[in-house]
C-alpha positions as CSV (number, residue, x, y, z in Angstrom):
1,X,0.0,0.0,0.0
2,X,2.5,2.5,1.1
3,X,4.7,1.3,-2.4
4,X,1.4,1.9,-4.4
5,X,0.9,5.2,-2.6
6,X,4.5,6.5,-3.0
7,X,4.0,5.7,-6.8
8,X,1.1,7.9,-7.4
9,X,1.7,10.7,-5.3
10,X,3.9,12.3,-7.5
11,X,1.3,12.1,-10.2
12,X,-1.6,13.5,-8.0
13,X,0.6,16.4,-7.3
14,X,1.0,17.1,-11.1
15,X,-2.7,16.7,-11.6
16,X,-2.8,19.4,-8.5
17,X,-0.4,21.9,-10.3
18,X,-1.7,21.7,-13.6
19,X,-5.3,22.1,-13.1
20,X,-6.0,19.1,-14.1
21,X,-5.0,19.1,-17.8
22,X,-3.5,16.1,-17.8
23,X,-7.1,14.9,-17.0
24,X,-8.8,16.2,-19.8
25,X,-10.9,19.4,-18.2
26,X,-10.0,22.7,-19.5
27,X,-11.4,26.2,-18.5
28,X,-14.8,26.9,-19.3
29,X,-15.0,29.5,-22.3
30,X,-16.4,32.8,-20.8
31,X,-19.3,34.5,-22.6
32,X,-18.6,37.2,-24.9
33,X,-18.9,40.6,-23.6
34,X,-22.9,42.6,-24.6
35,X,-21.5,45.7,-26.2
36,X,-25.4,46.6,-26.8
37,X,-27.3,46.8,-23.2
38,X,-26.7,50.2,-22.2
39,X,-27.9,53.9,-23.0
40,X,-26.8,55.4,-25.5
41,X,-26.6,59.2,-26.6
42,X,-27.2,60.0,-30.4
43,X,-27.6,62.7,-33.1
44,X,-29.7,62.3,-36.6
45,X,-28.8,63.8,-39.1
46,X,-31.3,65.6,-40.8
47,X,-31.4,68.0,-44.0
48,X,-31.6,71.0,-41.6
49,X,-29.6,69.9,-38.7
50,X,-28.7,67.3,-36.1
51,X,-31.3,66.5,-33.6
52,X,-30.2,64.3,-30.3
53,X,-32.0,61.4,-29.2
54,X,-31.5,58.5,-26.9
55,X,-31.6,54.7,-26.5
56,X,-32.2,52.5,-23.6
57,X,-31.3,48.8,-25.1
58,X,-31.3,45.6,-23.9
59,X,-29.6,42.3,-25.6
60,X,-31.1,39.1,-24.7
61,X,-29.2,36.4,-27.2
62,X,-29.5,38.3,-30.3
63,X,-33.1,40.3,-29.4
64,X,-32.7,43.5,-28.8
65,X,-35.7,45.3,-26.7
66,X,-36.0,48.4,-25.2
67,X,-37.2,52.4,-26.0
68,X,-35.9,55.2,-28.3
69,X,-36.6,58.8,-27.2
70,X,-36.5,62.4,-27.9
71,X,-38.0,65.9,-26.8
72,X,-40.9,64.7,-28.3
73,X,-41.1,61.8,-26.4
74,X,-40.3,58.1,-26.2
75,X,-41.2,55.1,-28.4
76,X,-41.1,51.4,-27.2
77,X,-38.5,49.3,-29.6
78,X,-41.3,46.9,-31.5
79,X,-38.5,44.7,-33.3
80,X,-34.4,44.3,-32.7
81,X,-31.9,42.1,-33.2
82,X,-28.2,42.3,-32.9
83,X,-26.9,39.8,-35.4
84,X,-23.3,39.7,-37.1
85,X,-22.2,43.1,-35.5
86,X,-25.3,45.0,-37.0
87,X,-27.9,46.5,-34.8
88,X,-31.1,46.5,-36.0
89,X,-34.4,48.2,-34.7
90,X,-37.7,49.2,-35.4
91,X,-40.5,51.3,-33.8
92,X,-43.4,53.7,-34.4
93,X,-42.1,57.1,-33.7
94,X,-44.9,59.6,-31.7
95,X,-46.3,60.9,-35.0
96,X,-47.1,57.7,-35.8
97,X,-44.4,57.1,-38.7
98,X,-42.6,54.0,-39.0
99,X,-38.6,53.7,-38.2
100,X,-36.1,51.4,-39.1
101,X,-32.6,52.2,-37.7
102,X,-29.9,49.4,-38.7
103,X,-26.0,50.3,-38.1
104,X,-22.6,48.7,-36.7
105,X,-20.6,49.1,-33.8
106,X,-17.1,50.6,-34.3
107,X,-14.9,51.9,-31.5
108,X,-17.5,51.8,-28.9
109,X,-20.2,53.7,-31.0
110,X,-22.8,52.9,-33.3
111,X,-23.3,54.7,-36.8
112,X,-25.7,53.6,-39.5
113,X,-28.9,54.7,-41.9
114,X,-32.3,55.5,-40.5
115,X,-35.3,55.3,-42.8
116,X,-38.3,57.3,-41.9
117,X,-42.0,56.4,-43.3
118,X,-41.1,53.4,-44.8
119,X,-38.4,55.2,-47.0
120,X,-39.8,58.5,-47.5
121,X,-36.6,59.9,-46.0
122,X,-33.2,58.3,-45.1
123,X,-30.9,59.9,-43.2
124,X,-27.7,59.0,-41.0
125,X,-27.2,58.7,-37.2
126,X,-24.8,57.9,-34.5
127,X,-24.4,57.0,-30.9
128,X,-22.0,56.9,-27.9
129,X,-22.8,54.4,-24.8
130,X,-24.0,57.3,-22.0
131,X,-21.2,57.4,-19.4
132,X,-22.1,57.5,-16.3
133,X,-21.2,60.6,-14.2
């Protein structure tokens, strides 16, 4: 017993210094970081100037929920998804128009096209996550 012992003991403290690697487990792969769920700070770009409006998003696998708002008030994300790198979302702004936004993330802020009335206009936008203060 103490022969058997003294023969395994320098393996078990290999096992011990390794991890375990030499057993077959390895570290678990840790999730990918949400670069979406925040708020976020932004300015359309509109034939007569920028006008600033803010997200609140939330990503839940690639669904993306949540509100987009303005001076004129806020409007409840109906569709979004987050899906190769490209942010997509939809909602009904408070005159009733439709609006698609879709754009990328690049250096921590989002740029892309938003289409007003189904396509009646198209203009640019951008956004910075909020710090907080």
């Amino acid at each position: 017993m103490k022969k058997t012992l003294a023969l395994l003991l320098p393996a078990i403290i290999v096992l011990c210094l390794t991890g375990g690697a030499l057993a077959g487990t390895q570290d678990t792969p840790k999730p990918a970081a949400d670069p979406v769920t925040g708020s976020w700070e932004g300015t359309v770009e509109l034939p007569d100037g920028s006008v600033p409006f803010t997200m609140t998003l939330k990503l839940e696998g690639s669904k993306v929920t949540g509100e987009v708002g303005s001076v004129q008030g806020a409007a409840p994300i109906s569709e979004g998804s987050w899906v190769d790198g490209k942010l997509t979302i939809a909602f009904t702004y408070v005159d009733g128009a439709a609006i698609q936004m879709a754009g990328v993330l690049t250096n921590g802020a989002f740029s892309g096209n938003l289409s007003y009335g189904g396509g009646q206009m198209v203009v640019t936008w951008a956004a910075k996550k909020k710090v907080d203060k």
